[in-house]
MITIMAR-785086 format. One line per 4 residues: number of its first residue (from 1); their letters; for each residue x, y negated, z of N, C-alpha, C. Coordinates in Angstrom, 1 decimal, padded with zeros to 4 digits. Example, Ala and Ser with C-alpha at 12.3 -4.5 7.8 and 13.67 -1.06 7.14 Angstrom:
<pts>
1) AS) 013.2:005.7:007.8:012.3:004.5:007.8:013.2:003.3:007.8; 012.8:002.2:007.1:013.7:001.1:007.1:012.9:000.0:007.9
</pts>
This chain:
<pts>
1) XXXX) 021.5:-024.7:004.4:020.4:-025.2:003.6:019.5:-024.1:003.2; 020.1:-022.7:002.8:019.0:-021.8:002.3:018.3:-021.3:004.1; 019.0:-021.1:005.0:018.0:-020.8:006.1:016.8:-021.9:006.1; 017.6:-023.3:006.4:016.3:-024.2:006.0:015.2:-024.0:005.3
5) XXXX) 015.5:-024.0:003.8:014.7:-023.4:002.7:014.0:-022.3:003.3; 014.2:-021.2:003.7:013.7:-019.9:003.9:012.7:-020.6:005.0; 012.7:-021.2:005.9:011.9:-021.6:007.1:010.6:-022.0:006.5; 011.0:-023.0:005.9:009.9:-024.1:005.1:009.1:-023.0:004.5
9) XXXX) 009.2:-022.4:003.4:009.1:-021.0:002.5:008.0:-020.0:003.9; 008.3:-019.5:004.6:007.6:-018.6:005.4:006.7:-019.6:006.5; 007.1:-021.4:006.5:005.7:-021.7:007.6:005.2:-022.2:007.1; 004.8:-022.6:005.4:004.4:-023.5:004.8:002.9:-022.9:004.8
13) XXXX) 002.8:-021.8:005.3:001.0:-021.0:005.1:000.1:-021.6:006.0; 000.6:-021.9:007.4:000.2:-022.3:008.6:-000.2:-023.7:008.5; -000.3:-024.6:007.9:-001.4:-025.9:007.5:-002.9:-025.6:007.1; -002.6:-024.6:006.2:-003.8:-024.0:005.3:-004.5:-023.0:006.3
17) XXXX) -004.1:-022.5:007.3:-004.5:-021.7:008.3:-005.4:-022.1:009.2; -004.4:-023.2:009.9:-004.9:-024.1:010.7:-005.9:-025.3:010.4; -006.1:-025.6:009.1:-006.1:-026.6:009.5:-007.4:-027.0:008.1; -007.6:-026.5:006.6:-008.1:-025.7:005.6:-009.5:-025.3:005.9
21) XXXX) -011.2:-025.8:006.1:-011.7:-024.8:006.2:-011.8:-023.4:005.4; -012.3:-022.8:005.5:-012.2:-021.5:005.3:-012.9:-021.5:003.7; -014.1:-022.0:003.8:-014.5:-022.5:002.5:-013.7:-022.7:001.0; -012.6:-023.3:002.1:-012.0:-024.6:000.9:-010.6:-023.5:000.9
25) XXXX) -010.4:-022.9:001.5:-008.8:-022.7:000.8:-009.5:-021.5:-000.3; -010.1:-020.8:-000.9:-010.1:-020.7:-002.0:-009.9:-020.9:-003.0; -009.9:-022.3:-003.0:-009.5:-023.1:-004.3:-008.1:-024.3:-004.2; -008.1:-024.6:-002.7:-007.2:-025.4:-002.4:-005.4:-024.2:-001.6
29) XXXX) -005.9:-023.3:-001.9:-004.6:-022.2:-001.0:-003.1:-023.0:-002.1; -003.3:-023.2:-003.7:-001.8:-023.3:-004.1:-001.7:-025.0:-003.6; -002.7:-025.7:-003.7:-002.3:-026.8:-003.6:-001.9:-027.4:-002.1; -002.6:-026.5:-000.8:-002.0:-026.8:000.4:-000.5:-025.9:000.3
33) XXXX) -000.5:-024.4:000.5:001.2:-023.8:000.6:001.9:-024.0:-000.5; 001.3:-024.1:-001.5:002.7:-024.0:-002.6:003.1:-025.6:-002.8; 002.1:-026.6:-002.7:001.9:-028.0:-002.7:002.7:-028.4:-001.6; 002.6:-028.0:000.2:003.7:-028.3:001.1:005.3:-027.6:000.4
37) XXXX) 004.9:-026.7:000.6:006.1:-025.9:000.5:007.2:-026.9:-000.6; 006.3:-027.1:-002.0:007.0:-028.1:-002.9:007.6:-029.2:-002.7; 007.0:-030.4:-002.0:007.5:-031.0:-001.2:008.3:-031.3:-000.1; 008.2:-030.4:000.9:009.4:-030.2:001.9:010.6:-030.0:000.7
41) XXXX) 010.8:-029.0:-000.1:011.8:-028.4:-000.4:012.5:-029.8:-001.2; 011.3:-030.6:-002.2:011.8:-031.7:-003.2:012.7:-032.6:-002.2; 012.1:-032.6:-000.9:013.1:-034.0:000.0:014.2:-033.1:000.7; 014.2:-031.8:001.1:015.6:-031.5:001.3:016.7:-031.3:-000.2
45) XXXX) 016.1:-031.2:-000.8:016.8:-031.5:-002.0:017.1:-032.8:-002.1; 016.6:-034.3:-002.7:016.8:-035.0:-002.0:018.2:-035.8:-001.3; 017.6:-035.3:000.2:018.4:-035.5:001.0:020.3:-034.3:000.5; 020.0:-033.6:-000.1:021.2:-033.0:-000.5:021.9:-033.2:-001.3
49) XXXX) 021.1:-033.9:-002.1:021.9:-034.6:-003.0:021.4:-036.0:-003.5; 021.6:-036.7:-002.5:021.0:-038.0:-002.6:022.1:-039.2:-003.6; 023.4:-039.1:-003.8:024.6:-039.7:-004.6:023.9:-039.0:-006.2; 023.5:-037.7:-006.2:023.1:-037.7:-007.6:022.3:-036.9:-008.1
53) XXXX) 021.3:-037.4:-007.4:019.8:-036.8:-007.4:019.4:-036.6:-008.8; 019.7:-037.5:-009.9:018.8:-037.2:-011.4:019.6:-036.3:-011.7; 021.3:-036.2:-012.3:021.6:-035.1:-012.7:021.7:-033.7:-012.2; 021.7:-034.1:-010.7:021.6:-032.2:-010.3:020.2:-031.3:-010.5
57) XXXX) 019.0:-032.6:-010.9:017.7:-032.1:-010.9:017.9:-031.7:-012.5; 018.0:-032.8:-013.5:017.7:-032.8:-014.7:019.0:-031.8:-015.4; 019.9:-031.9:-014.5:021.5:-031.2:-015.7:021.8:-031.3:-016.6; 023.1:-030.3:-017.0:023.6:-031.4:-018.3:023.3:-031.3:-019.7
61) XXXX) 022.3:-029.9:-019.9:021.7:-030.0:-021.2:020.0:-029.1:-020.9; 019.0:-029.6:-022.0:018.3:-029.2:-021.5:017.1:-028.6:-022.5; 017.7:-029.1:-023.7:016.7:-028.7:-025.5:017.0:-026.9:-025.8; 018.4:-026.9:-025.5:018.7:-025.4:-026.2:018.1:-024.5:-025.0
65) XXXX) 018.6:-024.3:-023.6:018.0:-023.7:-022.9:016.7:-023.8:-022.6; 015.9:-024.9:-022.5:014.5:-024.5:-022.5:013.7:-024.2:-024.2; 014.4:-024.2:-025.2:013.6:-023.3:-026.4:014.1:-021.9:-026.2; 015.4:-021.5:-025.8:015.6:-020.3:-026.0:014.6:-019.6:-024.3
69) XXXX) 014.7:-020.5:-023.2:013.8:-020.0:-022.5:012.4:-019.3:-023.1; 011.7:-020.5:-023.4:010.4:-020.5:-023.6:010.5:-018.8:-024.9; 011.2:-018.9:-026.1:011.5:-017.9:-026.3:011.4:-016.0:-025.9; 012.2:-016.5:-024.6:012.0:-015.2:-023.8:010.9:-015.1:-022.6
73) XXXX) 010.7:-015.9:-022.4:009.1:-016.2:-021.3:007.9:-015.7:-022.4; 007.8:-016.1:-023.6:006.6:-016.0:-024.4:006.8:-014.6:-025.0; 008.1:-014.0:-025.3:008.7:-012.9:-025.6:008.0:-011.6:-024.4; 008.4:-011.9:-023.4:008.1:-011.1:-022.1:007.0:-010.8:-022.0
77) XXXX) 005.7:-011.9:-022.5:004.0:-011.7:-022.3:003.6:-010.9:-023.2; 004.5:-011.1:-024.7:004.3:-010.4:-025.7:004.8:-008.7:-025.6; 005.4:-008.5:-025.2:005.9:-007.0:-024.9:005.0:-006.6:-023.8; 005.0:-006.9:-022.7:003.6:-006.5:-021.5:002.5:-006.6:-022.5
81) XXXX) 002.1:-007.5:-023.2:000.6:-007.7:-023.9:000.4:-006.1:-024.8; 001.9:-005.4:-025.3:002.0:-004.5:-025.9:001.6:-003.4:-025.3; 002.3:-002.7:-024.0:002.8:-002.1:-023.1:001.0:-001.9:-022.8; 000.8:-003.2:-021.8:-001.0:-002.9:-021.1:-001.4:-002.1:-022.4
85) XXXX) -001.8:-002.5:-023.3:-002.5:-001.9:-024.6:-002.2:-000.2:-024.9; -001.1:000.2:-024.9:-000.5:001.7:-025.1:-000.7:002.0:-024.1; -000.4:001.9:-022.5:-000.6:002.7:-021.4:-002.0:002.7:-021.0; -003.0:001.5:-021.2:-004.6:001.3:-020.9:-004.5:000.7:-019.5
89) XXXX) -003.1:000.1:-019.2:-003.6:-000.2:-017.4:-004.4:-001.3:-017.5; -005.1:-001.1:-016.2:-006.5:-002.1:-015.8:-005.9:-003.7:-015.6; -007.2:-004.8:-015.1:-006.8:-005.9:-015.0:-005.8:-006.1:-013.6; -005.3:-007.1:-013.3:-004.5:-006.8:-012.1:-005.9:-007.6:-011.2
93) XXXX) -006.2:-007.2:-009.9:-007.1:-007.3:-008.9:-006.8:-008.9:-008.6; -005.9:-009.1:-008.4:-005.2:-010.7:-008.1:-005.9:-011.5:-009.0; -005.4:-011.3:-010.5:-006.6:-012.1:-011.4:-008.0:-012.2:-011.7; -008.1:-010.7:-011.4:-009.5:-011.0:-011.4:-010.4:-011.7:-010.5
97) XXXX) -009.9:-011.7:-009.4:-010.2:-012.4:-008.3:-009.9:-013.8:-008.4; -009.2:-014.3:-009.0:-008.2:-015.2:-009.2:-009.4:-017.0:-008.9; -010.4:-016.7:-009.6:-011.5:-017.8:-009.6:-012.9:-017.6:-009.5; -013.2:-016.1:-008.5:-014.4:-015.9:-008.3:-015.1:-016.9:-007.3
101) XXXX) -016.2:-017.6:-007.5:-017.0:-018.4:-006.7:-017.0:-019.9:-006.9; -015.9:-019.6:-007.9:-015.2:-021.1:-007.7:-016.6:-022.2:-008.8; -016.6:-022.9:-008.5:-017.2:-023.7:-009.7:-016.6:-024.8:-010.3; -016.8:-025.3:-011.6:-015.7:-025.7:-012.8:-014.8:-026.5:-012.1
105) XXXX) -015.0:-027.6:-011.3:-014.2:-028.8:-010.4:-013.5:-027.7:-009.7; -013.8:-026.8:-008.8:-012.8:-026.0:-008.0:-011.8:-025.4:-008.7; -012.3:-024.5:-009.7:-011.6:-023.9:-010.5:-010.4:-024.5:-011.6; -011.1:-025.9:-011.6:-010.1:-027.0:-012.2:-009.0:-027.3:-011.5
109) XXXX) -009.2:-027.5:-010.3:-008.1:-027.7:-009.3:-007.2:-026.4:-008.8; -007.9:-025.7:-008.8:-007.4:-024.3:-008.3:-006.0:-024.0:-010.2; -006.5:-024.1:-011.0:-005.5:-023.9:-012.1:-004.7:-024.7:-012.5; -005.1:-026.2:-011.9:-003.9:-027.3:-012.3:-002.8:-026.9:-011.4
113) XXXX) -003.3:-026.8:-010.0:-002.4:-026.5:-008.8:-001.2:-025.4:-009.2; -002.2:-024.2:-009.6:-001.3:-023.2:-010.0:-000.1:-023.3:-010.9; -000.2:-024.3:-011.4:000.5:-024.4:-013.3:001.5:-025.4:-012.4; 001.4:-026.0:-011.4:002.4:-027.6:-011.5:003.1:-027.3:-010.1
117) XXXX) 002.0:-026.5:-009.0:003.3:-026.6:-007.7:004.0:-025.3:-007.6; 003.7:-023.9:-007.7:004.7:-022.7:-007.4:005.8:-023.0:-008.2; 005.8:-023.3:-009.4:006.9:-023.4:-009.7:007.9:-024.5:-009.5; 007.5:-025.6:-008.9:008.8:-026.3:-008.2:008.6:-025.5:-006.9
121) XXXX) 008.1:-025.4:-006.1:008.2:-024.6:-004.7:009.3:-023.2:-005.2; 009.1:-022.3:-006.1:009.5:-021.3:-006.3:011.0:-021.7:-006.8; 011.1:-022.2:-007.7:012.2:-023.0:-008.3:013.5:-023.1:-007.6; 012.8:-024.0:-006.8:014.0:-024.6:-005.6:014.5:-023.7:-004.8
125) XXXX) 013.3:-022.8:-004.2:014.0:-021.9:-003.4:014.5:-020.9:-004.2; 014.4:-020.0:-005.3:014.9:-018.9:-006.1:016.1:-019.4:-006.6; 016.1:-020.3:-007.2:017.0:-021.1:-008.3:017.7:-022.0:-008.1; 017.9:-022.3:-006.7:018.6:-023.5:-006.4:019.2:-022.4:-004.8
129) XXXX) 018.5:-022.7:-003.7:019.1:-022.2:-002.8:019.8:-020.6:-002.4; 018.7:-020.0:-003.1:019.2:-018.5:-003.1:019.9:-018.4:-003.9; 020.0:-019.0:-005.6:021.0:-018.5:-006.0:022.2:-018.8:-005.5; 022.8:-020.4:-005.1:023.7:-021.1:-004.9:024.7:-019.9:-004.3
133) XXXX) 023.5:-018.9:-003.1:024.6:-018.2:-002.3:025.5:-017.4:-002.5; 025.4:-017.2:-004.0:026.5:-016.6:-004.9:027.2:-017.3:-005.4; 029.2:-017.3:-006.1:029.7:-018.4:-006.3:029.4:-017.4:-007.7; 028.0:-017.9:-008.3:028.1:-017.5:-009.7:029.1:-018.4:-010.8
137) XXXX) 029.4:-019.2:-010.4:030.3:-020.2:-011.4:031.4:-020.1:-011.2; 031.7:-019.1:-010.4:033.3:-018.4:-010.7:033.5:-017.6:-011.8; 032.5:-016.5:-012.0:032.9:-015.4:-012.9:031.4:-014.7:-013.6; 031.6:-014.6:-014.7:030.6:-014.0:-015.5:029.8:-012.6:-014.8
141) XXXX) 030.6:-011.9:-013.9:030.1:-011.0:-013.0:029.4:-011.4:-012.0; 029.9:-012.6:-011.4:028.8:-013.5:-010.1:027.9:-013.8:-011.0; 028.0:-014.5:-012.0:026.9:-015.0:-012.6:025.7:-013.8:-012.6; 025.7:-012.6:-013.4:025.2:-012.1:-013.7:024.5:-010.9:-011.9
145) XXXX) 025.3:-011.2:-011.5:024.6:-010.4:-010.2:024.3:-011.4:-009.3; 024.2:-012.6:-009.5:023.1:-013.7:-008.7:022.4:-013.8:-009.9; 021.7:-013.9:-011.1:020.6:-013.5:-011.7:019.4:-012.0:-011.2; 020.2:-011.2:-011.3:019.5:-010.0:-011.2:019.2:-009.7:-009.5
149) XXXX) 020.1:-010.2:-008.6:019.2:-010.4:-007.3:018.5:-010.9:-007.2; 018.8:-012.1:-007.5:017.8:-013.4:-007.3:016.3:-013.1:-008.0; 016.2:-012.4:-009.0:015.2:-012.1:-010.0:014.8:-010.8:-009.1; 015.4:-009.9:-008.7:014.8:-008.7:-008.1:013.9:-009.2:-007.2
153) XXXX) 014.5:-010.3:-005.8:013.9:-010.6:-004.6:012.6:-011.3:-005.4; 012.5:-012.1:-006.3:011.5:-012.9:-006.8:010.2:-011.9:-007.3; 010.9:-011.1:-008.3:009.5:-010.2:-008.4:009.4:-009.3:-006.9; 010.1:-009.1:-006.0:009.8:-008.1:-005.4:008.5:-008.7:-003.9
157) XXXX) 008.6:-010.5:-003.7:008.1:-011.3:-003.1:006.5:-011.1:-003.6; 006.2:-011.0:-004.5:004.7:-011.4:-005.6:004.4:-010.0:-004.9; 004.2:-009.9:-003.7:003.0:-008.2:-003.5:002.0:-008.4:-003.8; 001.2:-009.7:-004.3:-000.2:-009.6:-004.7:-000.7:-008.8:-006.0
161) XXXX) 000.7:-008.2:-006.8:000.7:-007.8:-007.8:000.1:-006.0:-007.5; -000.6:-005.1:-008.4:-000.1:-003.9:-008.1:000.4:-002.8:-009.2; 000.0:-003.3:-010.6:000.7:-002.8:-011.6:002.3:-003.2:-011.3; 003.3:-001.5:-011.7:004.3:-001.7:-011.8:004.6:-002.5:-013.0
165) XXXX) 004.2:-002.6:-014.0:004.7:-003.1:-015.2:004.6:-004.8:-014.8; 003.6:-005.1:-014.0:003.4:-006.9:-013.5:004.5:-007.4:-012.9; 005.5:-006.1:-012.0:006.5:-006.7:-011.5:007.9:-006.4:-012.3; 007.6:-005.8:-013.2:008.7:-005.5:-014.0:008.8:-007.2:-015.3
169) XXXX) 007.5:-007.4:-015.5:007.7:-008.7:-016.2:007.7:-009.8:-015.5; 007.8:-009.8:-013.8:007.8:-010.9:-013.2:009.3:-011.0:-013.3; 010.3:-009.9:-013.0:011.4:-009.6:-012.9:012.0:-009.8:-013.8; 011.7:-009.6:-015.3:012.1:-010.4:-016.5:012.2:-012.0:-016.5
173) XXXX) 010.8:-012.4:-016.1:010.6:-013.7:-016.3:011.9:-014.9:-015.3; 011.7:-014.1:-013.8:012.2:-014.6:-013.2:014.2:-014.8:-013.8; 014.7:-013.3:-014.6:015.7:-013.5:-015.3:016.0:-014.8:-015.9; 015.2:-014.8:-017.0:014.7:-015.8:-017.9:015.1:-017.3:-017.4
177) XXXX) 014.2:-017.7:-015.8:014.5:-019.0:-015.3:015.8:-018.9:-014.7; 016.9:-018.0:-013.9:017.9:-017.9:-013.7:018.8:-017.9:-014.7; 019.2:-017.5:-015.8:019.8:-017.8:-017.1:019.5:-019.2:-017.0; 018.6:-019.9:-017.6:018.0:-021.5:-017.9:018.4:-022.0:-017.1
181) XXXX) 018.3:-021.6:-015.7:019.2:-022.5:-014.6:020.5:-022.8:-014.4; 021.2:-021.4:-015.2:022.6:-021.9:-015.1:023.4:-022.4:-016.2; 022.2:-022.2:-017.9:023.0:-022.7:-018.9:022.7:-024.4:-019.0; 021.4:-024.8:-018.2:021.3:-025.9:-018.3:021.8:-026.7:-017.0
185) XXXX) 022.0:-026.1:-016.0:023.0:-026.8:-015.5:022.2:-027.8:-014.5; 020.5:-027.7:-014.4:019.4:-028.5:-013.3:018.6:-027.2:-013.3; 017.5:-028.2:-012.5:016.3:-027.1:-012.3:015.2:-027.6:-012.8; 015.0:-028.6:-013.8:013.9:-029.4:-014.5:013.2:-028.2:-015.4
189) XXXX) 014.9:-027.6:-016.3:013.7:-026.0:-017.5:013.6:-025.0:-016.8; 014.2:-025.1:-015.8:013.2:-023.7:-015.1:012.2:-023.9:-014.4; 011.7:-025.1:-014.0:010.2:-025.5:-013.3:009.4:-025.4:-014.8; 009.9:-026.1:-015.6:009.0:-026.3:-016.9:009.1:-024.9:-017.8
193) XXXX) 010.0:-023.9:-017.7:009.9:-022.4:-017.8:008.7:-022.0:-017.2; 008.9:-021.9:-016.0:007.9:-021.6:-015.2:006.4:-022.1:-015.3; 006.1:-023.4:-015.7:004.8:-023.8:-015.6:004.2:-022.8:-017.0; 005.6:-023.1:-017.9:005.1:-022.4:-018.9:004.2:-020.7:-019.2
197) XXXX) 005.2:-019.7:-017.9:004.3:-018.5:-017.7:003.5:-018.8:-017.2; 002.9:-019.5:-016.0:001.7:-019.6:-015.6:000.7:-019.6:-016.7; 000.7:-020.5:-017.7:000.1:-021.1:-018.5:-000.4:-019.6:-019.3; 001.0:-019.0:-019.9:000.8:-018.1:-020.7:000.2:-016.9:-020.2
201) XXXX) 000.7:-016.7:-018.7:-000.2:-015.7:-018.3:-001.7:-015.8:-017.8; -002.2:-017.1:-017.6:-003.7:-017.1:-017.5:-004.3:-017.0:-019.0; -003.5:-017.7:-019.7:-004.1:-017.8:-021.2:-004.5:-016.1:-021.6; -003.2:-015.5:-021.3:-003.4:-013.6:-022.1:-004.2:-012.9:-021.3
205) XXXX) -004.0:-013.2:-020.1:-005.4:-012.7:-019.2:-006.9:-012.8:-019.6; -006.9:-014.0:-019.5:-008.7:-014.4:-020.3:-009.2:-014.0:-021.8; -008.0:-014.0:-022.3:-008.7:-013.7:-023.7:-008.2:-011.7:-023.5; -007.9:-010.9:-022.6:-007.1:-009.3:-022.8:-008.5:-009.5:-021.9
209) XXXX) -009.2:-010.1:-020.9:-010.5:-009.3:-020.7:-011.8:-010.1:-021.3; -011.6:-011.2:-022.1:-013.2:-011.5:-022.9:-012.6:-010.8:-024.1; -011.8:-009.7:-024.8:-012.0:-009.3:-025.6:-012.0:-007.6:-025.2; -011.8:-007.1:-023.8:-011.9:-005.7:-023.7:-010.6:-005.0:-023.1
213) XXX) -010.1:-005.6:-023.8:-008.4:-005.1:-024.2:-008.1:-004.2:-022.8; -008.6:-004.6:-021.8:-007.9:-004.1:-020.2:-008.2:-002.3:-020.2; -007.6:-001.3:-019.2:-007.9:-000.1:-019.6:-009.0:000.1:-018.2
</pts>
């Protein structure tokens, strides 16, 4: 299943390539790859667990892990929000670019996309298939060394990044949804982890350069 995963994951770009004018994937790029990619993976999931599709999505608890998530997700932006400030590093190039040309309707779509599909796309493959490859549910040592792979490969995927410190809080964050994935037992609080950094990192973005803050 994770070769599968991994397939879908590396040819989901080639719709948007092929097929995308050139125009339009600037605004439509997360909602064609990260939008396929989310879907393929939702029906091999699915198809994997089709006898008990709501609990393996939803799991068996889901209040305490995603507040103590959100917690450490909002915790994480807070400490980088610190860090950028004392060291003076610049905006990251990725964001700044992030909605140049776009106009409000494009840009509308281009941010809803961002916030609702990477993170089931990402999700499933980080937190479901890659981690599974570890029997972390044998021992508090598996556990903890399929978090910290799993989270290494995830920040170390995002090359759009180029501040080291961007990948060092991707690598936190990604922690963050790996814990949540295994205390809750689905992958519902780590998609909704996840939408949640999106959220918090465009939010600290826009207001760290309409107030200067960037170095």
């Amino acid at each position: 299943m994770f070769v599968l995963a991994t397939v879908v994951v590396f040819l989901a770009a080639m719709p948007e390539v092929l097929f995308v004018p050139a125009d339009m994937q600037a605004y439509l790029t997360f909602t064609t790859t990260s939008g396929i990619t989310a879907l393929l993976l939702l029906v091999l999931f699915a198809l994997q667990y089709r006898a008990d599709l709501r609990s393996q999505w939803r799991g068996r608890s889901i209040r305490k892990p995603l507040q103590w998530g959100a917690m450490g997700t909002i915790g994480a932006y807070l400490l980088f929000g610190v860090a950028v400030l004392v060291l003076g590093l610049p905006r990251e190039v990725f964001m700044a670019e992030l909605l140049d040309g776009l106009n409000n309707w494009q840009a509308t779509i281009k941010i809803a996309s961002l916030i609702v599909l990477p993170p089931i796309a990402e999700e499933l493959f980080f937190r479901h298939y890659m981690l599974r490859l570890f029997p972390y549910e044998n021992s508090r040592a598996w556990t903890w060394i399929a978090i910290i792979v799993t989270s290494a490969i995830f920040a170390g995927m995002h090359i759009q990044y180029g501040n080291w410190l961007t990948v060092v809080l991707i690598f936190a964050c990604g922690g963050v949804f790996a814990v949540a994935r295994v205390a809750s037992g689905g992958l519902l609080v780590p998609v909704l982890l996840h939408s949640l950094a999106e959220i918090v990192a465009l939010t600290t973005d826009k207001s760290f350069s309409l107030m200067g803050l960037y170095g």
